[in-house]
N, C-alpha and C positions, 0 to 999 in steps of 0.2 A: 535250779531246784527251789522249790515254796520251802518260805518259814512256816512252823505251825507251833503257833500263840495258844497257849488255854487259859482264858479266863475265870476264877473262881472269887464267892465268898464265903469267905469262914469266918468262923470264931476264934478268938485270941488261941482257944485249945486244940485249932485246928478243924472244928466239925463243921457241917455244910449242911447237916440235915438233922431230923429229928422233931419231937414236937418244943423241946425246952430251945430249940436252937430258933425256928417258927416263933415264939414267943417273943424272943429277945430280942429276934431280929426286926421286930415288927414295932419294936422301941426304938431303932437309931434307923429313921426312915434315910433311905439314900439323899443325896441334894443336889444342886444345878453342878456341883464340881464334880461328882461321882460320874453326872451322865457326860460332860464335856470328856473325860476321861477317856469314858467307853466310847465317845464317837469319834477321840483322836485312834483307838486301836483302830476300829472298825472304818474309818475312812483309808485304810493304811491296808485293810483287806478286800482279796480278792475271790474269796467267800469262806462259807463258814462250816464248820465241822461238829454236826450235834448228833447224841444219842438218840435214841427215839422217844423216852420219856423228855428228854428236853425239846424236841419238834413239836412232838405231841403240846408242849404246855407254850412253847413261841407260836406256834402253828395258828393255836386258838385264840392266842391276844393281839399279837405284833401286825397282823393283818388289818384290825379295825383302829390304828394310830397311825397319828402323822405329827410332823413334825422330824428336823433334822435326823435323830436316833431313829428315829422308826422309818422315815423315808432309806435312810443309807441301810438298815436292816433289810428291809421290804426287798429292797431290789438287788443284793445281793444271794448270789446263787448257791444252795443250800444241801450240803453233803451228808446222807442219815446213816447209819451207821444201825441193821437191825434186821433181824431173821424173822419177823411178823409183821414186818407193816408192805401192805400189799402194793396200795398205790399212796402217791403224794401228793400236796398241791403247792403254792407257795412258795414256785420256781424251788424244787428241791428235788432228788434224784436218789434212791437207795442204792449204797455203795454194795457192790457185787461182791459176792463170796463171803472171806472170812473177813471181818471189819478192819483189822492192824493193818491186812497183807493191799486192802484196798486202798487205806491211808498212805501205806509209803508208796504202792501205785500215780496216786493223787500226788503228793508231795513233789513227786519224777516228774509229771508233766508237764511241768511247767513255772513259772514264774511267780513272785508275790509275796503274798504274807496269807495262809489261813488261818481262821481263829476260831475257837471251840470253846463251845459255852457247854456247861452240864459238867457232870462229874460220877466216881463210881468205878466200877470193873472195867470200861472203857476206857478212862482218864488212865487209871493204874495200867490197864495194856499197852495202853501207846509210850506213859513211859517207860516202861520194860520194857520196850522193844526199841526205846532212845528214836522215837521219833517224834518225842513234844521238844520243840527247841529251846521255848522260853513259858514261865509259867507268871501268871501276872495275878496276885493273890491280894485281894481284896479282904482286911482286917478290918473286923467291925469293933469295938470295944465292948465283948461282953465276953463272959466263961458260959457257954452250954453247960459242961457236966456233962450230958452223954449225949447221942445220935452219934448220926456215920462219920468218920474221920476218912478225909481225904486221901492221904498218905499212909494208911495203914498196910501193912503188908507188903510195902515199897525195899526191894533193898538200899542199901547205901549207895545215894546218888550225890557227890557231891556237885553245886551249884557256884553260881557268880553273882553277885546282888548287882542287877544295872541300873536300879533306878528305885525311888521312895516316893512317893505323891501325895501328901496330906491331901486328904479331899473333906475333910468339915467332920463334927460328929465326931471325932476324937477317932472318925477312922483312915489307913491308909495302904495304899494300894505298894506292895512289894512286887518287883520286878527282879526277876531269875533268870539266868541261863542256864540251861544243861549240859550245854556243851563246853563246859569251861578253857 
């Protein structure tokens, strides 16, 4: 059975969006350690699991870069998760039916590690429904104040800390299990 990894950034308060969250975050630019990080997950996967607002905004960038991160992006095969999007391009495939039921379909088939970038009503389903195995939460050092909180609405899930990663910038990436 595949691992499935979600990758997130938030604010110390938890939030991932918003415009106060766009502001700050546009203060503590990512660095060479933040991306080393992301291409140890991502060499480690065997593709990837995004919502369609998040293909939609990889879709339109990730295609015209290169370089380590973007090559091992590019050419990993891309899972979308979305009741409007017709066709895809960018080796990626709309998961059939209802989104969860098609994740733990995916999950069954096979081998690996998938990892999921984006966040929202998605991210919240697959954990209620205990099929994100590990959550790997990218802390940037600042307070939003308001926009969308990730974990909102989440029952009580308790976790296992596997790992801490200063990545520069006063930020660092937390590693969780869910399945303790």
């Amino acid at each position: 059975m595949r691992k499935l990894i979600e990758f997130d950034h938030l604010s110390i308060d938890g939030r991932y969006a918003g415009d106060s969250w766009w502001a700050a975050q546009m203060q503590v630019a990512p660095n060479a350690n933040h991306f080393d990080y992301q291409l140890r997950l991502r060499e480690q996967a065997t593709g990837l699991v995004l919502g369609r607002v998040t293909y939609d905004t990889f879709a339109g960038s990730w295609p015209a870069m290169s370089g380590d991160l973007a090559d091992k992006l590019n050419a990993l095969p891309k899972y979308v998760a979305s009741t409007t999007l017709a066709e895809t391009s960018w080796n990626a495939e709309v998961l059939e039916g209802d989104a969860v039921e098609a994740v733990a379909r995916l999950k069954e088939s096979g081998d690996g590690t998938l990892v999921k970038y984006g966040n929202g009503s998605f991210s919240r389903a697959l954990m209620e429904a205990g099929l994100l195995d590990e959550l790997h939460l990218s802390i940037s050092p600042f307070v939003a104040g308001s926009g969308e909180s990730l974990l909102a609405g989440i029952t009580a899930s308790p976790m296992t800390l596997t790992g801490v990663t200063e990545i520069g910038n006063g930020a660092v990436v937390l590693a969780y299990s869910l399945h303790p």
